[in-house]
Gaussian input, Z-matrix of N, CA and C with variables (Angstrom, degrees):
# hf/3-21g

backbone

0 1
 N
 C     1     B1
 C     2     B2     1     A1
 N     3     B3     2     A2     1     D1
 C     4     B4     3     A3     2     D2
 C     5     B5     4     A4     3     D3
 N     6     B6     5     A5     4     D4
 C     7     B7     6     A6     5     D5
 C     8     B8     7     A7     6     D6
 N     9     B9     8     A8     7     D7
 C    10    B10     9     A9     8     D8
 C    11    B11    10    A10     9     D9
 N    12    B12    11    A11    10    D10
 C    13    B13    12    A12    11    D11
 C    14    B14    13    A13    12    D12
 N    15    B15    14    A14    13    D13
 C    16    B16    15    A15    14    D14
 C    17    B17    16    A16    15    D15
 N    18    B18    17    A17    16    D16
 C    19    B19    18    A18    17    D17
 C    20    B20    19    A19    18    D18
 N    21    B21    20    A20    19    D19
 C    22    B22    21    A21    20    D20
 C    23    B23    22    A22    21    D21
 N    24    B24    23    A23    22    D22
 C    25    B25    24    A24    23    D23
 C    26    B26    25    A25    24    D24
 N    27    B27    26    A26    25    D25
 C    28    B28    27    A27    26    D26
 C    29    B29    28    A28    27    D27
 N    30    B30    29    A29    28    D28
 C    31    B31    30    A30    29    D29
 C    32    B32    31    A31    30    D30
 N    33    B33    32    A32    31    D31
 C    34    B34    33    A33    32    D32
 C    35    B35    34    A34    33    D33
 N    36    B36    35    A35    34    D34
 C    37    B37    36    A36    35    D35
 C    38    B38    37    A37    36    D36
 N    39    B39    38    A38    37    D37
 C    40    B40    39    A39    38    D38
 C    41    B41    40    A40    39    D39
 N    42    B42    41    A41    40    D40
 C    43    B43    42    A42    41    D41
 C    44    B44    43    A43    42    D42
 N    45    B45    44    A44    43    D43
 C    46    B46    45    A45    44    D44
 C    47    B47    46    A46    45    D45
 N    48    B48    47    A47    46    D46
 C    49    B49    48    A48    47    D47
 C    50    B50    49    A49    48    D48
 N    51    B51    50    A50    49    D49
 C    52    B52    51    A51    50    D50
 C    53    B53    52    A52    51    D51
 N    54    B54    53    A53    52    D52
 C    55    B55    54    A54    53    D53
 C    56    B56    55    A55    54    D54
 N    57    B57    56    A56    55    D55
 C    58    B58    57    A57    56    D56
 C    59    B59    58    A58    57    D57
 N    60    B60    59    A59    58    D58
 C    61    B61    60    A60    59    D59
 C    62    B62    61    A61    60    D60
 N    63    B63    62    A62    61    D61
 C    64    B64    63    A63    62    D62
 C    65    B65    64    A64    63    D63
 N    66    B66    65    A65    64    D64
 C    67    B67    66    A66    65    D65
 C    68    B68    67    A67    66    D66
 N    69    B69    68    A68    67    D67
 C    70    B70    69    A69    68    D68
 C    71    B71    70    A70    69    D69
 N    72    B72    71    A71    70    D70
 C    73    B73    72    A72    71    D71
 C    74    B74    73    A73    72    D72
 N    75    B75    74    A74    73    D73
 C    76    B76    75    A75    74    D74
 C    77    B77    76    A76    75    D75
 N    78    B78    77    A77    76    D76
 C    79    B79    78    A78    77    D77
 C    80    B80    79    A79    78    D78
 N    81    B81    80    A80    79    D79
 C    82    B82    81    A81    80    D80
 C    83    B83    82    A82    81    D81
 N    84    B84    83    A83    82    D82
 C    85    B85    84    A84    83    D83
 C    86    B86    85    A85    84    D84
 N    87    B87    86    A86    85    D85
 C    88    B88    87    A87    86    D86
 C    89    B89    88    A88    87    D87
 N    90    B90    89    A89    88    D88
 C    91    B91    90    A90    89    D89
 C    92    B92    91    A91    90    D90
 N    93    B93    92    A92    91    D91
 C    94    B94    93    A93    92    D92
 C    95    B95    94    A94    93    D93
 N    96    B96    95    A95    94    D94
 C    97    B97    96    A96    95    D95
 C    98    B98    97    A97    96    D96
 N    99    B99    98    A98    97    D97
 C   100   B100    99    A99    98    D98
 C   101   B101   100   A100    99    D99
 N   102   B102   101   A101   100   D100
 C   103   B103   102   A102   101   D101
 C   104   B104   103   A103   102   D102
 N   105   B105   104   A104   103   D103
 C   106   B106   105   A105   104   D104
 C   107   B107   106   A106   105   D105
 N   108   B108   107   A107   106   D106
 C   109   B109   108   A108   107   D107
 C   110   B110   109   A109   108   D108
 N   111   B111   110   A110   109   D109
 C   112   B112   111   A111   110   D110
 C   113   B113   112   A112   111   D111
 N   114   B114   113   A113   112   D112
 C   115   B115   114   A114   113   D113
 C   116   B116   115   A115   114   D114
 N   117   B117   116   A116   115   D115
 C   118   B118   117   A117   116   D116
 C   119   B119   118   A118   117   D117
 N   120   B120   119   A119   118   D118
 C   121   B121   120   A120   119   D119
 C   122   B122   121   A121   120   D120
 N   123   B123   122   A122   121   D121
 C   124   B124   123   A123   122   D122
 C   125   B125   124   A124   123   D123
 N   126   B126   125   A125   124   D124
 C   127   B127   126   A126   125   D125
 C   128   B128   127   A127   126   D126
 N   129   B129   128   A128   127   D127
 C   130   B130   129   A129   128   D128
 C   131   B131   130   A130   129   D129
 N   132   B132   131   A131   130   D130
 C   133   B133   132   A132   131   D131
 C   134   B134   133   A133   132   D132
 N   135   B135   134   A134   133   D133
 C   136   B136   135   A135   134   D134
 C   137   B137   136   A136   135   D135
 N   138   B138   137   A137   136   D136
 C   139   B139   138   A138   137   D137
 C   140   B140   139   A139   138   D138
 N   141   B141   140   A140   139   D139
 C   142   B142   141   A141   140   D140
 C   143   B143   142   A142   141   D141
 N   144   B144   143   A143   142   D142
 C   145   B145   144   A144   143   D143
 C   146   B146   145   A145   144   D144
 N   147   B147   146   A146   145   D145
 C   148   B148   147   A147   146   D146
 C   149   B149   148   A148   147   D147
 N   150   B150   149   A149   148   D148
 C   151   B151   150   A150   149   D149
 C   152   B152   151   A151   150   D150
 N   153   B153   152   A152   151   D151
 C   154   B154   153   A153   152   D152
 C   155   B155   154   A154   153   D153
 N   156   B156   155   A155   154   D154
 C   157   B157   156   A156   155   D155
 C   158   B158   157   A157   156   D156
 N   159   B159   158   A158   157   D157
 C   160   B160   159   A159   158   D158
 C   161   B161   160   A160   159   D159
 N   162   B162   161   A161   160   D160
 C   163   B163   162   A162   161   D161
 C   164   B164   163   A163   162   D162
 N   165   B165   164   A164   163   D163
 C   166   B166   165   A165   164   D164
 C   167   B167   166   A166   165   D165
 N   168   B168   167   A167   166   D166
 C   169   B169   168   A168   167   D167
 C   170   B170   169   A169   168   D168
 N   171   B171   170   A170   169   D169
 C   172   B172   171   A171   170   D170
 C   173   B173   172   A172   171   D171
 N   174   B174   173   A173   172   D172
 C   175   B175   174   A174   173   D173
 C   176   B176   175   A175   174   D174
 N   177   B177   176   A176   175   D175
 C   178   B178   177   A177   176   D176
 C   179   B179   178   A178   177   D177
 N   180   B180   179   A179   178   D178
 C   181   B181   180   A180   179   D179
 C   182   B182   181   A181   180   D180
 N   183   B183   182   A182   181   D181
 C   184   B184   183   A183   182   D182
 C   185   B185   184   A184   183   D183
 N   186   B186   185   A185   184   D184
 C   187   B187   186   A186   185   D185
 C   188   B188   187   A187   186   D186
 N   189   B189   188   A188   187   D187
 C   190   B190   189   A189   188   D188
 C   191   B191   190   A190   189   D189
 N   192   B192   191   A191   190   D190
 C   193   B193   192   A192   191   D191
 C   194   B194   193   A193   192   D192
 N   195   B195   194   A194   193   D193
 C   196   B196   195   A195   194   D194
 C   197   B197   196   A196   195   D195
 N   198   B198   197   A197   196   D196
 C   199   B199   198   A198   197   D197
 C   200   B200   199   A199   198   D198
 N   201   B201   200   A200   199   D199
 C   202   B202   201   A201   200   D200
 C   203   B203   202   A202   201   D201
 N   204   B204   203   A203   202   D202
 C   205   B205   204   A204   203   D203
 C   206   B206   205   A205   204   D204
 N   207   B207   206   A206   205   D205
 C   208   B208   207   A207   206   D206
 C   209   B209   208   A208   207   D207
 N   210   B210   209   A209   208   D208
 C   211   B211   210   A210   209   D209
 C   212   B212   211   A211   210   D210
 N   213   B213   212   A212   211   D211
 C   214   B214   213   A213   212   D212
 C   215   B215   214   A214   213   D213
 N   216   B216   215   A215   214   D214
 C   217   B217   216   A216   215   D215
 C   218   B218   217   A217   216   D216
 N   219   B219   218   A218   217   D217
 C   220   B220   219   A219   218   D218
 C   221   B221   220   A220   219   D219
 N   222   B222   221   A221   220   D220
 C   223   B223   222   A222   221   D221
 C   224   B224   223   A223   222   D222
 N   225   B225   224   A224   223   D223
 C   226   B226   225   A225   224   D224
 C   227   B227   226   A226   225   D225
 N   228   B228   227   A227   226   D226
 C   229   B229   228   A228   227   D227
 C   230   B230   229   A229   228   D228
 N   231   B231   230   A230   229   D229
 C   232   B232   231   A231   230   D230
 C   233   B233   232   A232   231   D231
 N   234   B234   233   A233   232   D232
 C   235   B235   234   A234   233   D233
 C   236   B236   235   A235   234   D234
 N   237   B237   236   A236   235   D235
 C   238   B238   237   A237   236   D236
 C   239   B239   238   A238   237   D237
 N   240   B240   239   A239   238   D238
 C   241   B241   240   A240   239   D239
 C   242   B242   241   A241   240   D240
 N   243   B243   242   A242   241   D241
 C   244   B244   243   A243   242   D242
 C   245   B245   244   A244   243   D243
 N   246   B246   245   A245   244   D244
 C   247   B247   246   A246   245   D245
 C   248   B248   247   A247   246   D246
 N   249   B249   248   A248   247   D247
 C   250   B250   249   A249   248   D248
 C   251   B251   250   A250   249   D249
 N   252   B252   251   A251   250   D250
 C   253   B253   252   A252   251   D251
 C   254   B254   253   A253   252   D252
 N   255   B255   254   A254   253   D253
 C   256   B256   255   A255   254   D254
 C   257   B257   256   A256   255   D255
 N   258   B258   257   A257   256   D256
 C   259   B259   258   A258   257   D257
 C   260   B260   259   A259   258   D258
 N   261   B261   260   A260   259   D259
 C   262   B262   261   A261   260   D260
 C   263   B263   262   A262   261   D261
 N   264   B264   263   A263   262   D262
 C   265   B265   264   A264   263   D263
 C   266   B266   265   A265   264   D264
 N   267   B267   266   A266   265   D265
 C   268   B268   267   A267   266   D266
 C   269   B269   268   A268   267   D267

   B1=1.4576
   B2=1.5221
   B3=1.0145
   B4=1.7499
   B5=1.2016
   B6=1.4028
   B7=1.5926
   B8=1.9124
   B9=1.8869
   B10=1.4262
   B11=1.8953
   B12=1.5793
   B13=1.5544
   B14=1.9237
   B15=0.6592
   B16=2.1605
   B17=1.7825
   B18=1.3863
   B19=1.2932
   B20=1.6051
   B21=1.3350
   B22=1.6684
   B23=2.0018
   B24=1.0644
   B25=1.1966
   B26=1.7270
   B27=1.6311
   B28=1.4323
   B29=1.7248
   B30=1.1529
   B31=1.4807
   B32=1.4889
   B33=1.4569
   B34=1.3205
   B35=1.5644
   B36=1.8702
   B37=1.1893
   B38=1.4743
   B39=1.2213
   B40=1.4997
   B41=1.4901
   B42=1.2729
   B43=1.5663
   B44=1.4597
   B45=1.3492
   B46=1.6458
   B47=1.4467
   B48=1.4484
   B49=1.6503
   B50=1.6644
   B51=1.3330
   B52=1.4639
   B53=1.3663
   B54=1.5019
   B55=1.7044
   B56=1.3789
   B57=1.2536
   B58=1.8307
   B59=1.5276
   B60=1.2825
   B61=1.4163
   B62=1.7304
   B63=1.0120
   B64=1.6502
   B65=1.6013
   B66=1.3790
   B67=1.6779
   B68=1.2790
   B69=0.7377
   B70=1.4121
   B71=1.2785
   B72=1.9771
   B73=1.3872
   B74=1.8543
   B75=1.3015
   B76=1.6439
   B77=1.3236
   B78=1.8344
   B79=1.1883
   B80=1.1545
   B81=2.3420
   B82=1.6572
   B83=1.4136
   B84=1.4133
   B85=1.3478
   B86=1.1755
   B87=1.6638
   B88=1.7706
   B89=1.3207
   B90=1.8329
   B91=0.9492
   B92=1.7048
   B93=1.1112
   B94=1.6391
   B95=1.5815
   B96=1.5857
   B97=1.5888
   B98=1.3353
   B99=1.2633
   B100=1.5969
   B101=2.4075
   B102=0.9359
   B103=1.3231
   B104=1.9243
   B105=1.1539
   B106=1.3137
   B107=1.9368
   B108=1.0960
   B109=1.2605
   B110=1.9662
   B111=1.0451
   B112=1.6170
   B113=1.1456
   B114=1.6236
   B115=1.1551
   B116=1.5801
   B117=1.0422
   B118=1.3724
   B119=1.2205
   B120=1.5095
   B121=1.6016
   B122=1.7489
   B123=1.1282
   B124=1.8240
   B125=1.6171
   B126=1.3367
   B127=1.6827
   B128=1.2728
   B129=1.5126
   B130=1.5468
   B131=1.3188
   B132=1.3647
   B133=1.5165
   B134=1.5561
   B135=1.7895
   B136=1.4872
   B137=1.7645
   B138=1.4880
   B139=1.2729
   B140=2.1176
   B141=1.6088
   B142=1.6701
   B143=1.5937
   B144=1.2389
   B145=1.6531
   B146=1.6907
   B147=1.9001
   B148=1.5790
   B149=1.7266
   B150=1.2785
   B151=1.7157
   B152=1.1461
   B153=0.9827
   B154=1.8761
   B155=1.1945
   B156=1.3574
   B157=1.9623
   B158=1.8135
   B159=1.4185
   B160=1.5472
   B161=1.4010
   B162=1.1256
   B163=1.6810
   B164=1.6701
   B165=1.4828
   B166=1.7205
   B167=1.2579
   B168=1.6033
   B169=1.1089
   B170=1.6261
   B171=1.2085
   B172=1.5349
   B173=1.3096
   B174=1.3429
   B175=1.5847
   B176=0.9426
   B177=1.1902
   B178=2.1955
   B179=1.2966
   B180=1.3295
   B181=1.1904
   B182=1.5716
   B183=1.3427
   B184=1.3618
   B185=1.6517
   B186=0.9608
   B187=2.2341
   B188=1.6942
   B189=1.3367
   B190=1.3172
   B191=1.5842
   B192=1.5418
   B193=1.2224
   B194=1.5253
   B195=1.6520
   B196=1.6894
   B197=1.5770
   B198=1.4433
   B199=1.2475
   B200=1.9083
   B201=1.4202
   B202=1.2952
   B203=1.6891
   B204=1.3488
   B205=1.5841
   B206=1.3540
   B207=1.7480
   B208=1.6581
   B209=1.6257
   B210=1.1588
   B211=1.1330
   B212=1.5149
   B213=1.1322
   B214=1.6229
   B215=1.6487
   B216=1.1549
   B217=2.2479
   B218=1.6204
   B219=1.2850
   B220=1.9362
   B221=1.7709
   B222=0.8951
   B223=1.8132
   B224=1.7251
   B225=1.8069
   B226=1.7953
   B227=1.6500
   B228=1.0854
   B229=0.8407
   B230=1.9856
   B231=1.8005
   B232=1.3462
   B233=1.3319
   B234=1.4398
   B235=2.0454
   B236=1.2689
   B237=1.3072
   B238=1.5680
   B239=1.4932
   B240=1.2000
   B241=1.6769
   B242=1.8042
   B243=1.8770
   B244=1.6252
   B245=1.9541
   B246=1.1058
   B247=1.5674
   B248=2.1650
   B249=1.2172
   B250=0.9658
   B251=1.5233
   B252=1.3693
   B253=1.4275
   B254=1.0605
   B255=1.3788
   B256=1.7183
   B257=1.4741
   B258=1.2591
   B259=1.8261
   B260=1.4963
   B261=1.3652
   B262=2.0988
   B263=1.7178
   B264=1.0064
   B265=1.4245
   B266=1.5805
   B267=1.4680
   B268=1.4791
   B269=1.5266
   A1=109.01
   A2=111.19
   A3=139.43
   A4=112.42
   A5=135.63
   A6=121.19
   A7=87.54
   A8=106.13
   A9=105.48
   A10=78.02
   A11=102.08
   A12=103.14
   A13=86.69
   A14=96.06
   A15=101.53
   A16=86.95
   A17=111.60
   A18=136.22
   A19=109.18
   A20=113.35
   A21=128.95
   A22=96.72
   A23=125.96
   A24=106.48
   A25=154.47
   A26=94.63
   A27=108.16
   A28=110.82
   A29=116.67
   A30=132.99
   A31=98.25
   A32=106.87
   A33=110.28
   A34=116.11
   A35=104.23
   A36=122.43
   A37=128.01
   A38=111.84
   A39=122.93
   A40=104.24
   A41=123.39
   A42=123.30
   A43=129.02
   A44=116.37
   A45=100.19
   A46=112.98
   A47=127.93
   A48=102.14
   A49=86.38
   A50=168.11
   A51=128.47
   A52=128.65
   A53=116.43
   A54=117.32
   A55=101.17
   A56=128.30
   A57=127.41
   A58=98.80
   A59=139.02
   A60=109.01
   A61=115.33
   A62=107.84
   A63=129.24
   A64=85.24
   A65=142.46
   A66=133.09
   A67=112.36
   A68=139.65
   A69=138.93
   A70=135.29
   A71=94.10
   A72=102.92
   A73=96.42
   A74=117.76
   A75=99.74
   A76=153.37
   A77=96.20
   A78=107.10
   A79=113.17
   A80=105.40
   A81=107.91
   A82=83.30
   A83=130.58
   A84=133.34
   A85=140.41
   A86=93.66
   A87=106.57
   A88=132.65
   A89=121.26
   A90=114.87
   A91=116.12
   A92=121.96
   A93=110.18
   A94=106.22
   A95=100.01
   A96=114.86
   A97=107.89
   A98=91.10
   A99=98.59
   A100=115.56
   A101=94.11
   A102=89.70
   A103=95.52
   A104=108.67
   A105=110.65
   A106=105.17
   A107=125.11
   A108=123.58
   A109=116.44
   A110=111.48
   A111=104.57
   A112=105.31
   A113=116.85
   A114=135.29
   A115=88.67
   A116=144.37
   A117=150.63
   A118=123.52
   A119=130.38
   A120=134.78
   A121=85.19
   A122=109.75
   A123=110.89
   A124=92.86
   A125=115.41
   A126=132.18
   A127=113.33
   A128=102.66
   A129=114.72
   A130=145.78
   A131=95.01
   A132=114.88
   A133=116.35
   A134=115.60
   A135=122.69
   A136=98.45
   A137=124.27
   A138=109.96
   A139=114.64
   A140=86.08
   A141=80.39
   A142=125.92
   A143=113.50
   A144=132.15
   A145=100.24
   A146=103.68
   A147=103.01
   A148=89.36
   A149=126.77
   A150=123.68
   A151=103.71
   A152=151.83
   A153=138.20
   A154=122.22
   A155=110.58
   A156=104.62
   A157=90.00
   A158=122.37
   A159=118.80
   A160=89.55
   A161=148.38
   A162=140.35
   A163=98.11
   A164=99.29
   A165=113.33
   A166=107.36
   A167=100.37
   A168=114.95
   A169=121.54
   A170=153.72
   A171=143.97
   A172=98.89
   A173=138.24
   A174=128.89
   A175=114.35
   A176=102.10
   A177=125.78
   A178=92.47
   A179=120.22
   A180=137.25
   A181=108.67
   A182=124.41
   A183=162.53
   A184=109.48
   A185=123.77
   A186=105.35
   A187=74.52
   A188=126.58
   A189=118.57
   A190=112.86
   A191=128.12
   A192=151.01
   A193=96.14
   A194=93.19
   A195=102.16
   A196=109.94
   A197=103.25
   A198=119.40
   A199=110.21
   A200=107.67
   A201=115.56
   A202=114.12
   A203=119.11
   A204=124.02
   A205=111.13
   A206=121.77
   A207=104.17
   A208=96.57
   A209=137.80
   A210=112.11
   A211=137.11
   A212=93.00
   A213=127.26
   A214=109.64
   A215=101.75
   A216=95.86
   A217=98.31
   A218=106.33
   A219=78.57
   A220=107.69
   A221=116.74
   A222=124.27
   A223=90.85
   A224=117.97
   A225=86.93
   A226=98.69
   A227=134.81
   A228=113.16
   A229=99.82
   A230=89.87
   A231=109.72
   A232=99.98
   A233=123.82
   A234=102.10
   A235=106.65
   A236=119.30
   A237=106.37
   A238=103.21
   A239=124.95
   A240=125.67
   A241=137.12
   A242=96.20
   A243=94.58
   A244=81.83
   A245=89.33
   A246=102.86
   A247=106.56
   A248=97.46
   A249=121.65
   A250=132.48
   A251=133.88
   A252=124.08
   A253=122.02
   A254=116.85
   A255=123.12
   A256=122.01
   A257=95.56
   A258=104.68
   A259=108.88
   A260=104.63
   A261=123.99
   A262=103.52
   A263=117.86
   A264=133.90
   A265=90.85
   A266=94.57
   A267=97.16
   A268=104.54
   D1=148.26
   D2=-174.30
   D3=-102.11
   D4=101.70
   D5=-176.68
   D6=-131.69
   D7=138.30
   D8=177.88
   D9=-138.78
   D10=173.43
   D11=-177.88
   D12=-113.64
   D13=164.53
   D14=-168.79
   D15=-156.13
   D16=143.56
   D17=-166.65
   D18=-126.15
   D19=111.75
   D20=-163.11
   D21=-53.22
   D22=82.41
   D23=159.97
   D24=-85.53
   D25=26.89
   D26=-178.59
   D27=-93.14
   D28=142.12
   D29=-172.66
   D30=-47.55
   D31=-48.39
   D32=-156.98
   D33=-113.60
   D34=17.51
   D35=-179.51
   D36=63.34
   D37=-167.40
   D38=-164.97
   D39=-63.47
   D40=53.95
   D41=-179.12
   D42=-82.24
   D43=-156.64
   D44=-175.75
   D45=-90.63
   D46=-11.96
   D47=-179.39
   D48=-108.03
   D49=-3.36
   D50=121.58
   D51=-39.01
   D52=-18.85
   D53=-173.13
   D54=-88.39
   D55=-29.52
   D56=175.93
   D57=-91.71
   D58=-0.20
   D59=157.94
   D60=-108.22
   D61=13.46
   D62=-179.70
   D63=-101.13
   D64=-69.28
   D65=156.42
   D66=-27.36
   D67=-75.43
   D68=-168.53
   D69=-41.18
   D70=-49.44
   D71=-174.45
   D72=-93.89
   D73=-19.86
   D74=154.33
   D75=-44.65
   D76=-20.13
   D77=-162.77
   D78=-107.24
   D79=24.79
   D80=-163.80
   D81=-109.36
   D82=-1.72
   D83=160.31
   D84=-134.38
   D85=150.63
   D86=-179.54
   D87=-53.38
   D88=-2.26
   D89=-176.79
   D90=-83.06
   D91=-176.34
   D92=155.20
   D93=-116.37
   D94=133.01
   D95=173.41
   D96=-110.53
   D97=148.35
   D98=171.62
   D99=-142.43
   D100=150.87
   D101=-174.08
   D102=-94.65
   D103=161.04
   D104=173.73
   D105=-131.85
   D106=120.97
   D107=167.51
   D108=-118.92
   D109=106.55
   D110=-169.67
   D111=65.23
   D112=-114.02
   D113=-153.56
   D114=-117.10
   D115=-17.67
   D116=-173.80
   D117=-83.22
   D118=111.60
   D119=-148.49
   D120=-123.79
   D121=128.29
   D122=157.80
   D123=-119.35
   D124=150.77
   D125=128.73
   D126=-71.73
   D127=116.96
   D128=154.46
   D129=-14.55
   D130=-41.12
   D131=179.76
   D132=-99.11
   D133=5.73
   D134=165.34
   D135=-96.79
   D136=115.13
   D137=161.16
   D138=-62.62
   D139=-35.99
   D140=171.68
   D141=-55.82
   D142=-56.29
   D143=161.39
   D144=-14.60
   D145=-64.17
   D146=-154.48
   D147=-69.15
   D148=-67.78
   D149=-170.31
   D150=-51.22
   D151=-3.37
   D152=143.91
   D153=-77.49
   D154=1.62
   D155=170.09
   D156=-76.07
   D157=-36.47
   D158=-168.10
   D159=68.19
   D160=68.61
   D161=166.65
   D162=-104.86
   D163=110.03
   D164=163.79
   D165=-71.97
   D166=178.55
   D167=-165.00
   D168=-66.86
   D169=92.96
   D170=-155.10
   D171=119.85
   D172=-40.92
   D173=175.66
   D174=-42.96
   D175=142.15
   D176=-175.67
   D177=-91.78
   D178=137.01
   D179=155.47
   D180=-120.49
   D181=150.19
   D182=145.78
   D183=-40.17
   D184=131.19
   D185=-171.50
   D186=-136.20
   D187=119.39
   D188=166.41
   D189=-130.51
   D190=137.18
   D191=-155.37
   D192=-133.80
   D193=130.48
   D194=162.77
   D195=-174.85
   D196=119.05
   D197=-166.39
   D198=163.78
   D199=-170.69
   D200=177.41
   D201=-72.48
   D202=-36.65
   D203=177.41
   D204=-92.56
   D205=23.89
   D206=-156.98
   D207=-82.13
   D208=-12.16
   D209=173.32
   D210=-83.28
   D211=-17.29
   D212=168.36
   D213=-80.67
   D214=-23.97
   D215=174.30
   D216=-100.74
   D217=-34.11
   D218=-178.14
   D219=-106.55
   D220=37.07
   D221=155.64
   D222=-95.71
   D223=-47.53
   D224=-167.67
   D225=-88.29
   D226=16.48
   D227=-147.25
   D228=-105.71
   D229=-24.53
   D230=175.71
   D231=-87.55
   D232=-17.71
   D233=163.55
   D234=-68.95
   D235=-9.88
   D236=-170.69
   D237=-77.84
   D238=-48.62
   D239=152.74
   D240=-54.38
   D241=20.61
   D242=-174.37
   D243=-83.41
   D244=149.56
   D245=178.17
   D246=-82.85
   D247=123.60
   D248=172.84
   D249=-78.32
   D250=93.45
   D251=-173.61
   D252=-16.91
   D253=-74.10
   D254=170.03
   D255=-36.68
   D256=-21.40
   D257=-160.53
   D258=-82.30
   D259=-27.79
   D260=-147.87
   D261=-124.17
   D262=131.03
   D263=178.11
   D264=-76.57
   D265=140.61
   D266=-175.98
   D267=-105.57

């Protein structure tokens, strides 16, 4: 297993069009991911799962990989959390 900590960097947080491209790009691998927030576990592959962590903007999340591709799903999976100019209040 693969565990990295990844930091919510959208203005408007863990919402629905970061939660369908966090789906999407899960579903290009065999591993199983899961996000961890507190006490709050989503699978990757539930967009509902991810919008019930409610993770604002600055929340730590948990990025966890386990399977045959896990090192290869959570390297893209943490570009999907590189913070974006447009994205981040400066």
């Amino acid at each position: 297993m693969k565990r990295i900590t990844v930091i919510i960097p959208w203005r408007e947080g863990l919402h629905l069009r970061p939660a369908a491209r966090l789906v999407k790009l899960s579903q290009r691998f065999r591993s199983s991911i899961r996000l961890v927030c507190g006490a709050g576990i989503a699978d990757t592959r539930s967009i509902f799962g991810i919008v019930a962590l409610c993770a604002a903007m600055g929340t730590q999340l948990d990025l966890e990989a386990n399977g045959d591709d896990e090192q290869e799903a959570i390297q893209a999976m943490e570009a999907e959390f590189a913070p974006l100019q447009s994205d981040v209040i400066s």
